[in-house]
C-alpha positions as protocol buffer text, in pm:
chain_id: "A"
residue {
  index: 1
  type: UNK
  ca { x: 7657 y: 10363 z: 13374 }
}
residue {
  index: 2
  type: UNK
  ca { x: 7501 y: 10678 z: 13216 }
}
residue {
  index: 3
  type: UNK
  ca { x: 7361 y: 10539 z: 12930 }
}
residue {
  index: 4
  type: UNK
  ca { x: 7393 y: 10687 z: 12571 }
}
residue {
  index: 5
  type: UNK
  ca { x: 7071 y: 10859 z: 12519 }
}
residue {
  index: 6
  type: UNK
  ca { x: 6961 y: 10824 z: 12116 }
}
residue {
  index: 7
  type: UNK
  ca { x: 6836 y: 11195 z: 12122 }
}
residue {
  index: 8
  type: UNK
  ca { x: 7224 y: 11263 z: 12208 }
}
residue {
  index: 9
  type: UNK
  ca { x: 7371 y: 11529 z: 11990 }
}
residue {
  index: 10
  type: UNK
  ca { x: 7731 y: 11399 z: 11827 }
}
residue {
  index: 11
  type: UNK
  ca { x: 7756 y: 11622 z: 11489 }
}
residue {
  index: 12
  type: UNK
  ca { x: 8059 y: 11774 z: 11663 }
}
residue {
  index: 13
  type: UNK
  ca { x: 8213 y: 11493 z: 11542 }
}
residue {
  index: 14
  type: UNK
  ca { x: 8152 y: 11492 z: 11185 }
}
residue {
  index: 15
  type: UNK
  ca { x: 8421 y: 11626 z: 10980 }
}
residue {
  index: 16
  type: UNK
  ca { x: 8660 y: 11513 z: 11255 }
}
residue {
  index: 17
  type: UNK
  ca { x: 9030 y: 11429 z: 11205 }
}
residue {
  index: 18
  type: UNK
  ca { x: 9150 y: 11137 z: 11430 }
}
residue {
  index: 19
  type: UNK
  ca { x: 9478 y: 11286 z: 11468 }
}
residue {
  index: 20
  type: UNK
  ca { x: 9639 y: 11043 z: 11782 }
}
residue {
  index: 21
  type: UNK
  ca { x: 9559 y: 10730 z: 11939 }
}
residue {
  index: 22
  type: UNK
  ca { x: 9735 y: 10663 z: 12281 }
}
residue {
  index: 23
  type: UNK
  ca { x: 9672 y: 10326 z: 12434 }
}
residue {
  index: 24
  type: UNK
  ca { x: 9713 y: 10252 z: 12836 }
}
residue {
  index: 25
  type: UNK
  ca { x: 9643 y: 9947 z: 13020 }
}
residue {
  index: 26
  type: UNK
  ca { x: 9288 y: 10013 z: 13073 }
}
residue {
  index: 27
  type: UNK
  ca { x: 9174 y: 10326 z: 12858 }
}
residue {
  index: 28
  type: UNK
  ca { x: 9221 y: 10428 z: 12560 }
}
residue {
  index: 29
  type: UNK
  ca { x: 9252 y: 10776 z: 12420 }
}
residue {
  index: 30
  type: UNK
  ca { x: 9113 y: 10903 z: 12057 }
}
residue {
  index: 31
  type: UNK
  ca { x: 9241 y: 11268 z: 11989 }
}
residue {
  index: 32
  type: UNK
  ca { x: 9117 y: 11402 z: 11710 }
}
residue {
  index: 33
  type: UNK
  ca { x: 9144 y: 11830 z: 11530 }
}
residue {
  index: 34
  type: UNK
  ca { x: 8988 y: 12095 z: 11675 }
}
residue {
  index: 35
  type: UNK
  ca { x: 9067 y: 11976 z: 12029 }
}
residue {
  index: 36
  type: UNK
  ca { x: 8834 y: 11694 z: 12107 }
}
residue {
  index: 37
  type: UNK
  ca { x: 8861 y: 11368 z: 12254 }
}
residue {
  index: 38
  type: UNK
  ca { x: 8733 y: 11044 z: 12364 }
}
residue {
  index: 39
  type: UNK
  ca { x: 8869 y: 10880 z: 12649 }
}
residue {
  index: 40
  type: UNK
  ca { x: 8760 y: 10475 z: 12607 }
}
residue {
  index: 41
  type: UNK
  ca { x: 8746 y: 10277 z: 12950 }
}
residue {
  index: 42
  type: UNK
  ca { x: 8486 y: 10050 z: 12798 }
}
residue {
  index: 43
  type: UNK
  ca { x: 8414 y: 9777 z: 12590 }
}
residue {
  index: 44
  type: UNK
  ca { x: 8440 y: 9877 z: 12229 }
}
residue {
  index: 45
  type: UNK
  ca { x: 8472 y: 9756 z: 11884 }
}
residue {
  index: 46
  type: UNK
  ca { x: 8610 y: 9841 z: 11622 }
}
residue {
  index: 47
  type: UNK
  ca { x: 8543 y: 9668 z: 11240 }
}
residue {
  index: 48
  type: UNK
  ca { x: 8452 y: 9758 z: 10898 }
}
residue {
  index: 49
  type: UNK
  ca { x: 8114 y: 9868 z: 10860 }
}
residue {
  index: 50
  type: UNK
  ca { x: 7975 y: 9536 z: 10691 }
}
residue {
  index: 51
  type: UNK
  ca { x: 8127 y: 9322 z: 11023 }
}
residue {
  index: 52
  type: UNK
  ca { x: 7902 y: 9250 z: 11315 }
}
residue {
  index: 53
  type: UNK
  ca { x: 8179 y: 9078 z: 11509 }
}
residue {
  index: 54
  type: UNK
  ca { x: 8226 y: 9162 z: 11871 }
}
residue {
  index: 55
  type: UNK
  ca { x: 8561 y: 9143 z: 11945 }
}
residue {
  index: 56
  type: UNK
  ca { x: 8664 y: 8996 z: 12302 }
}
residue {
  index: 57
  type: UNK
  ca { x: 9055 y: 9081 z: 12303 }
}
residue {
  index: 58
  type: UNK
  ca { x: 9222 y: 9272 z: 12630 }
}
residue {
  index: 59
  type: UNK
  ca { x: 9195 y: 9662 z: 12573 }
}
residue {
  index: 60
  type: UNK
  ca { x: 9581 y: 9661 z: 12449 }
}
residue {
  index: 61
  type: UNK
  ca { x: 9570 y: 9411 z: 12178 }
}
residue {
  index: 62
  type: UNK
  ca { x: 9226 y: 9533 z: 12072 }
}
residue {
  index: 63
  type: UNK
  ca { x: 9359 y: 9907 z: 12074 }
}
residue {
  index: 64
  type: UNK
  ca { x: 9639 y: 9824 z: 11845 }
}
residue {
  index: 65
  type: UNK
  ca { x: 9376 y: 9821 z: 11544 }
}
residue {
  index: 66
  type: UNK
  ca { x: 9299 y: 10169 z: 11638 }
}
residue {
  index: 67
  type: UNK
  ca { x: 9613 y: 10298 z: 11508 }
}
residue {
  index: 68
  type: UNK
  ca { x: 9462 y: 10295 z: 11147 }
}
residue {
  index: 69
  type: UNK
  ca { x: 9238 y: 10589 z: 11205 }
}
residue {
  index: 70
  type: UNK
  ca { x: 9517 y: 10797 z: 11176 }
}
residue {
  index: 71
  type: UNK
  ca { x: 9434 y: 11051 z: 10938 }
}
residue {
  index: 72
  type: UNK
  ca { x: 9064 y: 10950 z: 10911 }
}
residue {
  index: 73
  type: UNK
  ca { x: 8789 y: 11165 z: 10924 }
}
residue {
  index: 74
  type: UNK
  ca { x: 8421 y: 11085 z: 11099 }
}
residue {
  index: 75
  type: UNK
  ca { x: 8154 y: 11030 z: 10864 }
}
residue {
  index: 76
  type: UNK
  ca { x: 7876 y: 11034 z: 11107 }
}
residue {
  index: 77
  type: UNK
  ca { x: 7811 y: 10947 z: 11433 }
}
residue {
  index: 78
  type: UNK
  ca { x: 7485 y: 10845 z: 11659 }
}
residue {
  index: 79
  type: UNK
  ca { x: 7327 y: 10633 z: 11944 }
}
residue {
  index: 80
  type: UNK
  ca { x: 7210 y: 10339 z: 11938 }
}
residue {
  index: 81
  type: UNK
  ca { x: 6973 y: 10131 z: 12197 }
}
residue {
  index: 82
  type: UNK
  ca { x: 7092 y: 10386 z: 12478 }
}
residue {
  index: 83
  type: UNK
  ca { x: 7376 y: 10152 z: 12501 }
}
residue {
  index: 84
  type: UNK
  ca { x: 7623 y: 10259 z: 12164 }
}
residue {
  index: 85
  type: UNK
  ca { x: 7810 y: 10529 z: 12032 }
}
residue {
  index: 86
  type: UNK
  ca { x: 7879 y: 10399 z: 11676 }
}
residue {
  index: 87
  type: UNK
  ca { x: 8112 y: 10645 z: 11490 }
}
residue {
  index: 88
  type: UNK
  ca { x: 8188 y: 10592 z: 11119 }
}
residue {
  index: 89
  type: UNK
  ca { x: 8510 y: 10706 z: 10918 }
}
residue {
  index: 90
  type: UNK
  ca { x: 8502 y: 10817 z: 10569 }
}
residue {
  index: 91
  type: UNK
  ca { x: 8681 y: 10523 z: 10506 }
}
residue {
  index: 92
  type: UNK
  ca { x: 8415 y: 10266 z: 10610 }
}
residue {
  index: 93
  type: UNK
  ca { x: 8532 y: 10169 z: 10925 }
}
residue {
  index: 94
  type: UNK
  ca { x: 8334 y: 10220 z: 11247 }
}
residue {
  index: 95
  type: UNK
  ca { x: 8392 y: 10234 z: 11606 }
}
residue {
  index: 96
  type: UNK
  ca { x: 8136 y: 10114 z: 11877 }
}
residue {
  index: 97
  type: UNK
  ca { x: 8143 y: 10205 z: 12236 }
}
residue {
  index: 98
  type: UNK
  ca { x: 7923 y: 10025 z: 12459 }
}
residue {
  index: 99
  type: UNK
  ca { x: 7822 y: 10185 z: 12782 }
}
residue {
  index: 100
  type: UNK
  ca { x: 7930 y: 9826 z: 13005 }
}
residue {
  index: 101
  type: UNK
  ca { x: 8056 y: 9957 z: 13296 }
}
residue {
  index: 102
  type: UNK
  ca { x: 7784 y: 9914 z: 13545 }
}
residue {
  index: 103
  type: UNK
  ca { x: 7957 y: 10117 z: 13848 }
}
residue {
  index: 104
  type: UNK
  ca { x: 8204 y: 10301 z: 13664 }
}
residue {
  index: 105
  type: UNK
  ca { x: 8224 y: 10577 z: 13370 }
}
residue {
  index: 106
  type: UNK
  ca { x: 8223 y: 10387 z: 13062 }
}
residue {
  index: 107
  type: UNK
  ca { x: 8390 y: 10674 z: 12807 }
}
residue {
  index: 108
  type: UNK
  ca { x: 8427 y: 11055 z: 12822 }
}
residue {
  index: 109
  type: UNK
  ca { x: 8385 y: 11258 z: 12482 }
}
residue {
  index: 110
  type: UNK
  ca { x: 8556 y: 11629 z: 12563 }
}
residue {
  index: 111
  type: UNK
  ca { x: 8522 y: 11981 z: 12334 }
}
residue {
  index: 112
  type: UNK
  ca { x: 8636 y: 12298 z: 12375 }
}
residue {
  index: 113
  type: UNK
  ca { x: 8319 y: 12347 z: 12492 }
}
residue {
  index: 114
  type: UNK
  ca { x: 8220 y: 12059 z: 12700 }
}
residue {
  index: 115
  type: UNK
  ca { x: 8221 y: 11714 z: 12824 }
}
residue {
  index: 116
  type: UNK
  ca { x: 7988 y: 11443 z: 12779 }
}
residue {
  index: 117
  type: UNK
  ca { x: 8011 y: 11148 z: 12990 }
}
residue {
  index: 118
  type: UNK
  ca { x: 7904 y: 10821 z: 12992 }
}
């Protein structure tokens, strides 16, 4: 709806410990240290970093994958096309969330400090 601007600051994120995933019937919730967050109501994906696959599973099922994050730490994250937030783990793994929700938010990211939403 917002759009993901590419001049959008996210190196809040790096060094980031994904500390809780909590999955709902339409969002999806990433907690991770130093009290942030990022509330998914969006289509997202979620792959190693060499895999260009868009997965088209219900939010649940595709969710469940989420759960090995745990423990993870972001490597980097950026925007891309105005449309993705791709966030990569130290572990190679990335996480894509596409703003698709034409009338609707698509995610939320909250800080201590703020909250961006898109």
């Amino acid at each position: 709806m917002y759009g993901v601007p590419d001049s959008a600051e996210w190196s809040f994120l790096v060094g980031r410990e994904v500390l809780q995933v909590c999955i709902g019937l339409h969002q999806v919730s990433v907690k991770f240290d130093g009290e942030v967050s990022i509330n998914i109501e969006c289509d997202f994906d979620y792959a190693p970093v060499a895999s260009n696959l868009r997965s088209v599973s219900p939010l649940p099922e595709k969710a469940a994958g989420l759960v090995s994050l745990l423990g993870n730490k972001v490597a980097s994250a950026l925007s891309k096309a105005g449309k993705i937030l791709e966030i990569r783990f130290t572990d190679n793994q990335t996480l894509k969330l596409y703003d698709s929700n034409e009338s609707y938010e698509s995610f939320q990211v909250t800080t201590p400090d703020k909250e961006i939403i898109v």
